[in-house]
C-alpha positions as CSV (number, residue, x, y, z in Angstrom):
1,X,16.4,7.9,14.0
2,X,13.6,6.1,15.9
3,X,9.4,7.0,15.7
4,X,9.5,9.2,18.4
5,X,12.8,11.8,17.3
6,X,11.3,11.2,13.6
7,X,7.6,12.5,14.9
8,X,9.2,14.9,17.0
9,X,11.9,17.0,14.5
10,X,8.9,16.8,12.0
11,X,6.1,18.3,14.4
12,X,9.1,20.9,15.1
13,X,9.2,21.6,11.9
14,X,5.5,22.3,11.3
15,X,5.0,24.6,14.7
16,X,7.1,27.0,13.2
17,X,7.1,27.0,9.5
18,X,3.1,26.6,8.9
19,X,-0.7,26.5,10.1
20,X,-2.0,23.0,10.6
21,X,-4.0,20.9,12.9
22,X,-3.9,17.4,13.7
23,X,-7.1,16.2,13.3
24,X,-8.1,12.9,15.9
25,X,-5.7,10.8,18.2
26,X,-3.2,13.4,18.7
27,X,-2.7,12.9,22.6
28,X,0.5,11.2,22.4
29,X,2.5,13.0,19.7
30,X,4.8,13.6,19.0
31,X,6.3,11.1,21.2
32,X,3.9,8.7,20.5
33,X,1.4,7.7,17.7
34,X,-1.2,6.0,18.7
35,X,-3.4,5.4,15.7
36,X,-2.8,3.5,12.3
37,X,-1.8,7.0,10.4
38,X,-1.7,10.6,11.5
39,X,-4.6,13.1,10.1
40,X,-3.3,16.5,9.1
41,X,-5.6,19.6,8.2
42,X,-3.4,21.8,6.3
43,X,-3.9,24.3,3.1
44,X,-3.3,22.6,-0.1
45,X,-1.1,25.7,-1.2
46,X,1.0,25.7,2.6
47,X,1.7,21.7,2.0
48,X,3.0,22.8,-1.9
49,X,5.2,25.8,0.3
50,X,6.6,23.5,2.5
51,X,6.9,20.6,0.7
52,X,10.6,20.7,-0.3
53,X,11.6,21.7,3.0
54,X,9.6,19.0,4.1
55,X,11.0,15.7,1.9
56,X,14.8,17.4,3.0
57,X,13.9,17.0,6.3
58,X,12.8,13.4,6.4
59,X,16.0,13.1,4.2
60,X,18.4,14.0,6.7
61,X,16.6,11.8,9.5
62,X,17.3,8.7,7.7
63,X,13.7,8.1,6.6
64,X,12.3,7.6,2.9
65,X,8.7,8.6,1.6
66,X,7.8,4.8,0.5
67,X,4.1,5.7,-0.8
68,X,2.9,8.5,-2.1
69,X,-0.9,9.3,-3.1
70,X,-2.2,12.4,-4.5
71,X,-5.9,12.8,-4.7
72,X,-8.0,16.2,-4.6
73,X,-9.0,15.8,-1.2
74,X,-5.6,14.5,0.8
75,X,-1.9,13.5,0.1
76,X,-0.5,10.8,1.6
77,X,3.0,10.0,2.5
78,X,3.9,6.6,4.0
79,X,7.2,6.8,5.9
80,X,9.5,4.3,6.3
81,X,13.0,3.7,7.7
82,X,15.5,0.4,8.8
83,X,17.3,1.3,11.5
84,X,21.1,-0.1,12.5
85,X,20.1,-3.2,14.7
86,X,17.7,-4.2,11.2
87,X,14.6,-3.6,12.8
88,X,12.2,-1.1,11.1
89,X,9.6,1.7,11.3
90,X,6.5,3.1,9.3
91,X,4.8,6.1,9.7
92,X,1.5,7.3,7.6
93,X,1.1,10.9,7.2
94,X,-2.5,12.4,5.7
95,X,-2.2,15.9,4.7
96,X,-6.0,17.0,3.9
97,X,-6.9,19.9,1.5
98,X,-10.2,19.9,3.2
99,X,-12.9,17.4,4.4
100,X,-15.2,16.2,1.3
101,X,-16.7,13.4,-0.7
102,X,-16.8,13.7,-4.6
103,X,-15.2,16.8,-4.7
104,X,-18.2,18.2,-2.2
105,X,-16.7,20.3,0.5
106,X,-18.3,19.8,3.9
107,X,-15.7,21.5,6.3
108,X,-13.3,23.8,4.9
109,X,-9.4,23.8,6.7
110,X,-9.6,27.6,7.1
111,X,-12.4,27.0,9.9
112,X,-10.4,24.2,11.3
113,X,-7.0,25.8,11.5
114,X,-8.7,28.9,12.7
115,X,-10.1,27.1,16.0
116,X,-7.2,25.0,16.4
117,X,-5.8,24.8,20.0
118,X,-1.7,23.8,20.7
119,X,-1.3,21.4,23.4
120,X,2.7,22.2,24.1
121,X,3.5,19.5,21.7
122,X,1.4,19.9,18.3
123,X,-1.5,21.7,17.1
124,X,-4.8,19.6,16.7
125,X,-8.4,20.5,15.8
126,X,-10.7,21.5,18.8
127,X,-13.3,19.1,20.0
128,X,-15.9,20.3,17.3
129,X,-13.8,20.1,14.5
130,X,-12.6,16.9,15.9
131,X,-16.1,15.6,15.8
132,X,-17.6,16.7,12.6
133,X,-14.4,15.9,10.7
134,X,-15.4,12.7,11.3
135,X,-19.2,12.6,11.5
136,X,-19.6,14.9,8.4
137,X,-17.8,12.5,6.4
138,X,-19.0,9.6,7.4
139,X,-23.1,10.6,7.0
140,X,-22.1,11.4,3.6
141,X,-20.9,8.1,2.7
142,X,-24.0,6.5,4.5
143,X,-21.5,5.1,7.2
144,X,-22.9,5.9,11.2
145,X,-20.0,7.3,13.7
146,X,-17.8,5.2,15.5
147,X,-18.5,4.2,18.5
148,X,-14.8,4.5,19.7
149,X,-15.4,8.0,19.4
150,X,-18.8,8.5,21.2
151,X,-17.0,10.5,24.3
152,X,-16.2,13.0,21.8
153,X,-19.9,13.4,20.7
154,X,-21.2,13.4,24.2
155,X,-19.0,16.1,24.3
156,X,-20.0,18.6,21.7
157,X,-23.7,17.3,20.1
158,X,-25.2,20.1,22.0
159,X,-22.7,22.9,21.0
160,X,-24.4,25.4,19.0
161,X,-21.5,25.4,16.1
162,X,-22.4,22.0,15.6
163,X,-26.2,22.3,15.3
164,X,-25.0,25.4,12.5
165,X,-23.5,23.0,10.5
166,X,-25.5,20.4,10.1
167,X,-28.4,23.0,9.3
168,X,-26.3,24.8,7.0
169,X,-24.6,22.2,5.3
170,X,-26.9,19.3,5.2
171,X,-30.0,20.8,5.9
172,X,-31.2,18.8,9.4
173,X,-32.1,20.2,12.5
174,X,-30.2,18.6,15.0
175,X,-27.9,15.3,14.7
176,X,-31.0,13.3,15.8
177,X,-32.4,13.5,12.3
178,X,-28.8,13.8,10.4
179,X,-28.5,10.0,12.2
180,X,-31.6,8.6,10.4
181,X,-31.1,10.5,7.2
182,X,-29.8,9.0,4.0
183,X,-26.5,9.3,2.4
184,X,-28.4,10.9,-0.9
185,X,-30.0,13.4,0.6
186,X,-27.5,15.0,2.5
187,X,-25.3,15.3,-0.8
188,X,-28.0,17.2,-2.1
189,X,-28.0,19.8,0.8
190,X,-24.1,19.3,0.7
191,X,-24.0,20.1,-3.6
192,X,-26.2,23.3,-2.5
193,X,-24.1,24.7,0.0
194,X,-21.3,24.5,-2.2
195,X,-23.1,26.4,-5.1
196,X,-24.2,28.8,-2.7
197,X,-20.3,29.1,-1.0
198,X,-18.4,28.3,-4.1
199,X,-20.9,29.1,-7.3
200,X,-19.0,27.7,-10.3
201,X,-16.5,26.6,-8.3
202,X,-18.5,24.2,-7.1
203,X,-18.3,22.4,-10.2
204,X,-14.3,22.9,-10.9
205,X,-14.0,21.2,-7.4
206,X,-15.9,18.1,-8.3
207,X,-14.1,18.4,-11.9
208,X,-11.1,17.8,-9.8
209,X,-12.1,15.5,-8.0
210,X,-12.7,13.6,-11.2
211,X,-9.7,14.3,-12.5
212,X,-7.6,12.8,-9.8
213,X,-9.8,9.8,-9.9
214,X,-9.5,8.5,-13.0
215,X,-5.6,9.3,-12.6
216,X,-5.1,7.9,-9.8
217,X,-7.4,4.6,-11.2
218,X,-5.3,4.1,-14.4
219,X,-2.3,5.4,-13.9
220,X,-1.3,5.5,-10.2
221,X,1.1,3.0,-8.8
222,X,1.0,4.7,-4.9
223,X,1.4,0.8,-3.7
224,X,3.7,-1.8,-5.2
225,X,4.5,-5.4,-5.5
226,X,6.8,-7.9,-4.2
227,X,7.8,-11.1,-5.7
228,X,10.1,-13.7,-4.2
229,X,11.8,-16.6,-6.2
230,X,14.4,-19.1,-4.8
231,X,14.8,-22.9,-4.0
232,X,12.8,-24.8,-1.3
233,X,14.6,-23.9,2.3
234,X,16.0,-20.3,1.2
235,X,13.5,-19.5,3.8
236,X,10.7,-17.5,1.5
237,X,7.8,-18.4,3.9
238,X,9.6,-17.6,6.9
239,X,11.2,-14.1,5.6
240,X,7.8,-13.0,3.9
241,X,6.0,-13.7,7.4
242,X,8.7,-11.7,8.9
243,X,8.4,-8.6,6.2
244,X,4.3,-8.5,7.0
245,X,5.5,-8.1,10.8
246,X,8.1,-5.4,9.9
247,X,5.4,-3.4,8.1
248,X,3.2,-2.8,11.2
249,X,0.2,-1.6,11.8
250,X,0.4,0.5,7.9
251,X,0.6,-2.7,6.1
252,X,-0.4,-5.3,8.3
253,X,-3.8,-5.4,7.2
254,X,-3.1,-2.9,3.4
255,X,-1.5,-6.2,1.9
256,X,-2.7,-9.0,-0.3
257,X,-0.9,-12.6,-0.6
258,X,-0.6,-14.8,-3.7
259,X,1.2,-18.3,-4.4
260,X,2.9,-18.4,-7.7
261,X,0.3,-16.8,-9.4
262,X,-3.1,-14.4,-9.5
263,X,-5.1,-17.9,-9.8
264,X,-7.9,-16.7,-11.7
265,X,-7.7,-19.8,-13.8
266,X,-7.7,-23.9,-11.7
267,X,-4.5,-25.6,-11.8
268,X,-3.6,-27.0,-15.6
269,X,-4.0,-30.5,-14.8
270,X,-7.3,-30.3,-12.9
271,X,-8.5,-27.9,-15.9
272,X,-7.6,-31.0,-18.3
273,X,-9.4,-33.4,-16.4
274,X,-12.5,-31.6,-16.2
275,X,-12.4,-31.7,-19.6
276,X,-11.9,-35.0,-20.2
277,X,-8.6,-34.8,-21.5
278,X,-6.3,-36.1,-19.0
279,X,-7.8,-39.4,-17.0
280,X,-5.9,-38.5,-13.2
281,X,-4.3,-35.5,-11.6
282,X,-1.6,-35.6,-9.2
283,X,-2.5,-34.1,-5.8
284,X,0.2,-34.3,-4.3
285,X,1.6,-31.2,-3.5
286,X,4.2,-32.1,-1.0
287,X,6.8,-32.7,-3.9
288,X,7.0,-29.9,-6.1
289,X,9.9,-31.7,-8.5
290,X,7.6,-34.8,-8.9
291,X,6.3,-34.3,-12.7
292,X,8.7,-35.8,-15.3
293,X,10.3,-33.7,-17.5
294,X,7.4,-32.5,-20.4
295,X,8.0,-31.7,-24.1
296,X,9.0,-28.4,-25.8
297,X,5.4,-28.2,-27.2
298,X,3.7,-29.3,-23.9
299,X,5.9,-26.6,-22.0
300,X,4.8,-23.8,-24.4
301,X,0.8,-25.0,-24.2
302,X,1.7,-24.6,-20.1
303,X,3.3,-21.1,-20.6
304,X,0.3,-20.1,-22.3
305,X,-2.0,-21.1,-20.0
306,X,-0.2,-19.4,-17.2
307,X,0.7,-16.8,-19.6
308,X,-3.3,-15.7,-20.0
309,X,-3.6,-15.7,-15.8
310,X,-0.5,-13.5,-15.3
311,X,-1.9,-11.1,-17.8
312,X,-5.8,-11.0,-17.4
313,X,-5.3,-11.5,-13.2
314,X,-2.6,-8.7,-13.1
315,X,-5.2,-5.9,-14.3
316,X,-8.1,-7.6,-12.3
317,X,-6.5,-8.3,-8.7
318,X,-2.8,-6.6,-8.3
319,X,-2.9,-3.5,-10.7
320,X,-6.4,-2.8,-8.3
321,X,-4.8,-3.2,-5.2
322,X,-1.1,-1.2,-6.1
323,X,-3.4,2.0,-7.2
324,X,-3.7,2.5,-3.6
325,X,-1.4,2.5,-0.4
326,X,-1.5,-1.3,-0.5
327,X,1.1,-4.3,-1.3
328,X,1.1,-7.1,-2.9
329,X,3.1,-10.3,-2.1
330,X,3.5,-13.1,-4.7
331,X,5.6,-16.1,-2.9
332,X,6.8,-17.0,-6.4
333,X,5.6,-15.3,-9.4
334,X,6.5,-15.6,-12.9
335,X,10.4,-15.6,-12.6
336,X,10.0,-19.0,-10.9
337,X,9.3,-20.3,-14.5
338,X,12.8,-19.5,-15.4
339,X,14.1,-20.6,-12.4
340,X,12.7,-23.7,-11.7
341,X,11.6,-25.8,-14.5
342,X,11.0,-28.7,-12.7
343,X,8.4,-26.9,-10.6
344,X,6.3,-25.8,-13.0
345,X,7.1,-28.4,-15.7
346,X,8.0,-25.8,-18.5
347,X,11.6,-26.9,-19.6
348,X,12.4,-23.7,-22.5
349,X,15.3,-21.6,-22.3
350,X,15.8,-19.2,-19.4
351,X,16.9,-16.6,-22.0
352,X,14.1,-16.9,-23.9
353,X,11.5,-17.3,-20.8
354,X,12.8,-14.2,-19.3
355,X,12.6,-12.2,-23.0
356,X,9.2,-13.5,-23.2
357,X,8.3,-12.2,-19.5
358,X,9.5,-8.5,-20.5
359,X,7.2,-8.4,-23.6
360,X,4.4,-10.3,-22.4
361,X,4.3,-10.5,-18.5
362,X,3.0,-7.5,-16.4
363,X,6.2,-7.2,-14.5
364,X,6.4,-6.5,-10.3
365,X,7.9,-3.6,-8.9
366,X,10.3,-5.9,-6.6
367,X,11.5,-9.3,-8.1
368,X,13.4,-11.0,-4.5
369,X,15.9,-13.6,-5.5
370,X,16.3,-15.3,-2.5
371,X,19.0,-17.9,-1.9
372,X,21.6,-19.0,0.4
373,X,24.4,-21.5,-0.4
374,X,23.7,-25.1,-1.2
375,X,25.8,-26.0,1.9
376,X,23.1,-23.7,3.8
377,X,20.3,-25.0,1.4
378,X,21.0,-28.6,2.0
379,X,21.8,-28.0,6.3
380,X,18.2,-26.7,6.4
381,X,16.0,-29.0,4.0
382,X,18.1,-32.4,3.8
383,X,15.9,-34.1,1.1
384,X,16.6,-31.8,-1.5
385,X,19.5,-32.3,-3.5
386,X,23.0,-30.5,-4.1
387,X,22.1,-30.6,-8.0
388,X,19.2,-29.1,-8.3
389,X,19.9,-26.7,-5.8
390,X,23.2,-25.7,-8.0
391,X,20.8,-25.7,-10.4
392,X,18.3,-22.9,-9.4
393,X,21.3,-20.9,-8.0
394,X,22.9,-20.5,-11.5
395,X,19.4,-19.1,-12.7
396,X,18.9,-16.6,-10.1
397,X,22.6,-15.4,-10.8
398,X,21.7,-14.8,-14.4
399,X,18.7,-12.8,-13.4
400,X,20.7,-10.7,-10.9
401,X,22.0,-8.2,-13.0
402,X,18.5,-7.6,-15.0
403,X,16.3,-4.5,-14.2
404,X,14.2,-5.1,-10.9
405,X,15.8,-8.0,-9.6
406,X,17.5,-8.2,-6.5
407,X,19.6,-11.7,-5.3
408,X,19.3,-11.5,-1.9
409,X,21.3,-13.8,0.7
410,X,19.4,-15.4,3.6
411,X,22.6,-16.9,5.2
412,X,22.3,-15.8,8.6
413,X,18.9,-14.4,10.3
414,X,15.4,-14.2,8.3
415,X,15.7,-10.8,9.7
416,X,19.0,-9.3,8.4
417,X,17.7,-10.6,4.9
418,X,14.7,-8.5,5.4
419,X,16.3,-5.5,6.5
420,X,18.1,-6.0,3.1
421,X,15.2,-6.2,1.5
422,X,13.5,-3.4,3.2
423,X,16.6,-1.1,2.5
424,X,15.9,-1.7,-1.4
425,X,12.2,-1.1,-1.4
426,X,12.5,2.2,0.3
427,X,14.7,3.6,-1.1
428,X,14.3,2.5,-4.9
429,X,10.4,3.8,-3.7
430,X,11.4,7.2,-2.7
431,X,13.2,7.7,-5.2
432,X,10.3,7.2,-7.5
433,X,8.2,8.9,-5.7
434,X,10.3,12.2,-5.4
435,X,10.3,11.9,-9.3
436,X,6.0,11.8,-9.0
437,X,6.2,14.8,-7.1
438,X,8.1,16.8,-9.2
């Protein structure tokens, strides 16, 4: 099922089982989406009602829930499908409790819903609510308004329900002075209106807000992590390009790239020569397989090394980006170590290198073993040879069959091989997260 039938049986669904409003760009829907992600004002205790209806219903069109992130403000469901002819679609959905920063409510969803207006497609938020949604919360972080959205301003700053809420809630006159104001000082108006509205409460909100904060910080995995292994001409560079272009406008710019390795630490060599240990370092780059073939006791010292940059730069750079609704892409990672020695010069046992990896390597979500025949291999990239190739192949066989790997075939297009590639991720990803939500 396409965008457009997806948007349209799950809009359906919401006109006549619930209360909501769409909150900003909601001109085209259902039939077409014309912003990154799609804002949704609902109750927190409607969206908990729903909610198994809900995940059936994206079931039965085809689509998976590939992120999922639970905070005390918003959930947030990443859609995601790969349709027949291998192409595939994403859609972000942002179910919000309420608008609010540090568990300080600025607009409650009862006030939204209740001046909502229905458009013959969906329900959305009326031009007020449209505009302090967004202005509220943006004031509040110290960030002005958008200029994209000035029409919508022009349109309501001289509405009297406006001018209430910015006196009542953060204590200025007009939007003239809530402009110039700083971000501290309207929280302080914003924390008294919540005593006043909430009394304790008030404090069990921003409790909450805690709560899911340091959850979500050292425990949440709402993104995840790619990794892709395989000899030179399997076409990595070509199908990872081609996967960033298949995640649209969700991902396109919610993903981080890394070659072989976090790279907190210089490359070995050059690390050796700065310190006067080794006299030259060999630059070039364009021949991976050039190093001869090192010691048992020089290959552990390398494992190490790497060994302290997988670890230390997992927690520091991926783990920080994977908390949130954002990938991460290592063209190679660590299982390149066990599959190709000569690469990174560290000639130990692939049994041994891959138990090691499990006890001592933060592992990735999505380990991609991607290969093609050596025939294929050898058509592509003619100065490689049938050996090594043969080589690499028999590695990434005997990782197939280990937890989070997946051997996958680029024989034909880059594209069927990321439709197969997609098809794992989402649906090993909503599975995981249907477990999160129980």
């Amino acid at each position: 099922m396409g965008t457009s039938d997806f948007l349209k049986t799950i809009f359906d669904f919401l006109n006549t089982e619930t209360e909501y409003a769409v909150l900003r760009n909601f001109e085209g829907l259902p039939h077409h989406n014309n912003s990154r992600d799609i804002d949704i004002a609902i109750e927190k205790n409607e969206l908990q009602r729903i909610r198994p209806q809900l995940i059936s219903l994206i079931e039965q069109c085809g689509w998976h829930i590939v992120t999922y992130l639970n905070s005390d403000r918003l959930v947030t469901w990443v859609c995601g499908t790969v349709h027949e002819n291998n192409s595939a679609d994403l859609v972000q959905l942002d179910f919000f409790y309420h608008t609010s920063i540090f568990g300080i409510v600025l607009i409650e969803n009862k006030e939204i819903i209740k001046h909502r207006l229905f458009n013959g497609q969906v329900y959305h938020a009326n031009k007020v609510y449209e505009f302090l949604d967004k202005y509220m919360y943006d004031r509040a972080v110290g960030a002005t308004y958008p200029d994209k959205y000035k029409n919508t301003r022009q349109l309501v700053e001289n509405n009297p329900q406006v001018e209430k809420l910015i006196v009542d809630i953060f204590g200025k006159n007009n939007l003239a002075v809530c402009d110039k104001a700083n971000k501290k000082e309207l929280l302080k108006a914003a924390l008294k209106w919540n005593f006043h509205r909430f009394g304790w409460g008030a404090i069990a909100n921003f409790l909450q807000f805690e709560y899911h904060h340091i959850k979500n910080y050292l425990c949440s995995n709402t993104g995840f992590s790619i990794g892709f292994t395989g000899p030179d001409g399997s076409g990595k560079t070509t199908v990872i390009n081609l996967l960033i272009e298949n995640l649209g406008d969700v991902f396109r710019k919610a993903h981080t790239y890394y070659h072989f390795r976090p790279t907190l630490f210089g490359n070995l060599g050059e690390v050796a020569h700065s310190a006067g240990v080794k006299k030259d370092v060999d630059k070039d780059f364009s021949k991976p397989h050039r190093g001869g073939k090192t010691s048992a006791l020089s290959s552990l010292i390398r494992l190490l090394y790497y060994s302290a940059d997988y670890i230390i730069g997992y927690f520091m750079k991926v783990k920080s980006m994977i908390r949130i609704t954002r990938i991460v892409i290592f063209d190679r990672y660590y299982t390149d170590i066990i599959c190709d020695s000569r690469r990174s010069r560290i000639y130990l046992n692939s049994k041994f290198l891959h138990t090691y990896g499990q006890i001592f390597i933060p592992s990735l979500d999505y380990n991609i073993l991607l290969t093609a025949s050596s025939e294929t291999i050898l058509a592509r990239k003619h100065e490689l040879d049938k050996e090594g190739i043969n080589t690499i192949n028999k590695k990434i066989d005997y990782l197939a069959n280990k937890k989070g790997y997946y051997k996958v075939l680029n024989e034909s297009t880059p594209q069927e091989a990321v439709a197969k590639i997609l098809r794992i991720v989402f649906e090993e990803q909503h599975q995981k997260n249907l477990k999160r939500m129980r």
